[in-house]
C-alpha positions as CSV (number, residue, x, y, z in Angstrom):
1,X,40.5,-6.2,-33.1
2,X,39.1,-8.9,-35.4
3,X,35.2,-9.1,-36.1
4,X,34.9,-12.7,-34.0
5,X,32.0,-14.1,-33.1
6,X,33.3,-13.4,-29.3
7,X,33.9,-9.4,-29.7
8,X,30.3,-9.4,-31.5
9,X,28.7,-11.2,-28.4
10,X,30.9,-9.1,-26.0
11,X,29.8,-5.9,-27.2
12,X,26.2,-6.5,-27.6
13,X,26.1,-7.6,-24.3
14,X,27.6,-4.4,-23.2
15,X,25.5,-2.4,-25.7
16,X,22.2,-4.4,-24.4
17,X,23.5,-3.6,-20.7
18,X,24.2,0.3,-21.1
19,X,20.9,0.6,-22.8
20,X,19.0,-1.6,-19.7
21,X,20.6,1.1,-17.7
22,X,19.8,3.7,-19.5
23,X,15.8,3.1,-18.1
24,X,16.1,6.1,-14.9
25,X,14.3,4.1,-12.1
26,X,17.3,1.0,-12.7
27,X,19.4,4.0,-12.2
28,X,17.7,5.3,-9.2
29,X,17.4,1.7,-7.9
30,X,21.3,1.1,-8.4
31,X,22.0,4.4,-7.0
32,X,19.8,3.5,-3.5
33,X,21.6,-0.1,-3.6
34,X,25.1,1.5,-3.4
35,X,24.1,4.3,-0.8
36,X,22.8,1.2,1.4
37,X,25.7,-1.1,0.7
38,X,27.9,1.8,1.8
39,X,25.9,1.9,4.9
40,X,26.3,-1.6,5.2
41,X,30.5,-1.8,4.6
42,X,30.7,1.3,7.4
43,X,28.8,-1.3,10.0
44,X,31.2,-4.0,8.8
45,X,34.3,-1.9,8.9
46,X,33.6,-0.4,12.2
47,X,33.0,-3.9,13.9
48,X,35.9,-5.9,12.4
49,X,38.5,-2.8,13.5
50,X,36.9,-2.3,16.4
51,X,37.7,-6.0,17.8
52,X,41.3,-5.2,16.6
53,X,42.5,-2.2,18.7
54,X,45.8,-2.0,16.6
55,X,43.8,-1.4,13.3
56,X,42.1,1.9,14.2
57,X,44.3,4.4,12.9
58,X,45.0,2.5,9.9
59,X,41.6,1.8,8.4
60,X,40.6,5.6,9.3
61,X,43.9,6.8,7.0
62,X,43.0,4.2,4.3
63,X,38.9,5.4,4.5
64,X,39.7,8.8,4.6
65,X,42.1,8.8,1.5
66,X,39.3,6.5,0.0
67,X,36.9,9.0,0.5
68,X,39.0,11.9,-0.9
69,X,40.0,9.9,-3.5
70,X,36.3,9.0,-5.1
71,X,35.5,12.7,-4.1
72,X,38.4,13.6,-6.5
73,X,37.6,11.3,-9.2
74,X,33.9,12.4,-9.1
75,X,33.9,16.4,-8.8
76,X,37.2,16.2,-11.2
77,X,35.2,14.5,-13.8
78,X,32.4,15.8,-15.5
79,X,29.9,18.2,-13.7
80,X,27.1,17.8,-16.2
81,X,23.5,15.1,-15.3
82,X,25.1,13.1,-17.7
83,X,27.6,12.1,-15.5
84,X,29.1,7.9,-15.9
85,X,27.0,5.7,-14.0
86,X,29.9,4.6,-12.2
87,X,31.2,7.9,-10.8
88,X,27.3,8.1,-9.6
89,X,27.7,5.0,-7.8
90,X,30.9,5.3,-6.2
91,X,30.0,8.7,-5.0
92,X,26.5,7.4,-3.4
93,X,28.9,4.2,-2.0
94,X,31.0,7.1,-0.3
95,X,27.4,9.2,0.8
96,X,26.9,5.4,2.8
97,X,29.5,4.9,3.5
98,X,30.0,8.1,5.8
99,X,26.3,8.2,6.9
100,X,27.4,5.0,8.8
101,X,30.3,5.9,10.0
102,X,28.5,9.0,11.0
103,X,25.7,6.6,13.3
104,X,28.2,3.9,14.2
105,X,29.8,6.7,16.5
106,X,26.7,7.9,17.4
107,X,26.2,4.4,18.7
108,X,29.3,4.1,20.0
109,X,28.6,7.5,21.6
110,X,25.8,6.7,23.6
């Protein structure tokens, strides 16, 4: 591409963002965020399917493949610390994501 004075601010934005994330307790703090907004999708998911009885099987196929999916994506990849930030974060979205699955049916259970 052409040197413009777009591509130059482009990529020094991402350069100045891959370097803020860089710092290990943004990491850690990104990494908590997506295990607890898994958490929270797996309380949303369960309630909106749950209204709709006809939905059940269907969202459980389409989570399950989701699941296997990242877990492919992720354990596929690279299996070194230095993993991409984004397969750490979609594999702590899929830890919440099953954690709440796991204590929405121990909800439901009771």
């Amino acid at each position: 591409m052409q040197d413009t004075r777009l591509t130059r601010l482009v990529n020094g934005s991402i350069d100045s963002l891959g370097r803020w994330l860089q710092n290990p307790w943004r990491r850690t703090s990104l990494l908590l965020m997506s295990v607890l907004f898994g958490n929270f999708l797996a309380t949303a998911i369960s309630t909106t399917t749950g209204q709709q009885a006809d939905l059940d099987i269907l969202i459980a196929a389409v989570l399950a493949g989701f699941t296997e999916l990242i877990s492919w994506l992720v354990y596929r990849a690279v299996r070194s610390p230095n993993r991409p930030l984004l397969f750490s974060l979609l594999n702590a979205l899929k830890i919440g994501l099953i954690y709440g699955l796991f204590v929405e049916s121990f909800k439901l259970g009771s």
